[in-house]
C-alpha positions as CSV (number, residue, x, y, z in Angstrom):
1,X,-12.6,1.5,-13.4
2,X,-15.5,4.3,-12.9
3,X,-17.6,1.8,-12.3
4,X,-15.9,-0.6,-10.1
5,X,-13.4,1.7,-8.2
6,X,-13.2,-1.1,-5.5
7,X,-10.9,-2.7,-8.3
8,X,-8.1,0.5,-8.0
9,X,-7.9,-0.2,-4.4
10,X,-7.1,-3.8,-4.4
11,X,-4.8,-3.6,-6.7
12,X,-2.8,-0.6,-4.6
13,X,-3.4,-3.1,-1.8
14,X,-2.0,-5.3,-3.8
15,X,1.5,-3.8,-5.0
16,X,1.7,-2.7,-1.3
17,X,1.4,-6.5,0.8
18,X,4.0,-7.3,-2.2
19,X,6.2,-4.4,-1.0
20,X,6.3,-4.6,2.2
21,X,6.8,-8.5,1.8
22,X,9.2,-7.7,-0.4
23,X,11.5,-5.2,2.0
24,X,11.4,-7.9,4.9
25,X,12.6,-10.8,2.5
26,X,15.3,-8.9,0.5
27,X,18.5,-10.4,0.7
28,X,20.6,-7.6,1.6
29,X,19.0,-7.2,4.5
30,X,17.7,-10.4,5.3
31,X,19.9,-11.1,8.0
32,X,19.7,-7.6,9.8
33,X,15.2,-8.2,9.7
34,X,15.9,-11.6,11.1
35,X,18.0,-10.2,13.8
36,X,16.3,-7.6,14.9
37,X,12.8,-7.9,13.9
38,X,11.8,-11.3,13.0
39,X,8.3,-10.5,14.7
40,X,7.7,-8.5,12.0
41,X,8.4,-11.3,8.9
42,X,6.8,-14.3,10.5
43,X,3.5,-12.0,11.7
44,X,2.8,-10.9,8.0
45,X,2.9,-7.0,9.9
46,X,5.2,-5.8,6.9
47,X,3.0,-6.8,4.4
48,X,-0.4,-5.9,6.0
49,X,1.4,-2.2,6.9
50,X,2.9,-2.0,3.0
51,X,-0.9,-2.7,2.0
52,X,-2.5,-0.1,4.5
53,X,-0.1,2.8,3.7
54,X,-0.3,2.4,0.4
55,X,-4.1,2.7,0.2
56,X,-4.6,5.0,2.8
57,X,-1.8,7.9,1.0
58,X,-3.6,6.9,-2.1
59,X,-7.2,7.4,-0.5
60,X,-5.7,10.7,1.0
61,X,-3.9,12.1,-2.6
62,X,-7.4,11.6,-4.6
63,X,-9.3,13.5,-1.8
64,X,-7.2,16.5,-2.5
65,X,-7.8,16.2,-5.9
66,X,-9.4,19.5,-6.7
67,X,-11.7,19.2,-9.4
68,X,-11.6,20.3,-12.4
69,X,-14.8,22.3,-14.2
70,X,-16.1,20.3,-16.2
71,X,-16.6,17.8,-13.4
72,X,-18.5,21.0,-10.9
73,X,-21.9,20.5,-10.9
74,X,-23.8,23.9,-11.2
């Protein structure tokens, strides 16, 4: 995963298009996302917003990573 980091992105992309498809299809509120939002189900937007936020907080938690001294350079 050092080497390919591209890999730890797509998969957070990943868990997060299944999340947010996930939220709009869940049966117990189903009925409430077809009535008010459909837009947002048949568009894919849940799933494409689930994928950004997920990499994006991710992307923002490792850049305040401070790091640690054996990884300063001198």
């Amino acid at each position: 995963m050092e080497r390919y980091p591209i890999i730890i992105t797509l998969g957070a992309a990943i868990l997060g298009w299944t999340a947010g498809e996930m939220a709009v299809t869940d049966p117990a509120i189903a009925g409430w996302v077809e009535a008010n939002i459909e837009w947002m189900e048949s568009l894919y937007v849940a799933p494409i917003v689930g994928a950004a936020v997920v990499v994006v907080v991710g992307k923002w938690i490792a850049g305040r990573k401070q790091p640690t001294p054996e990884n300063e350079q001198a």
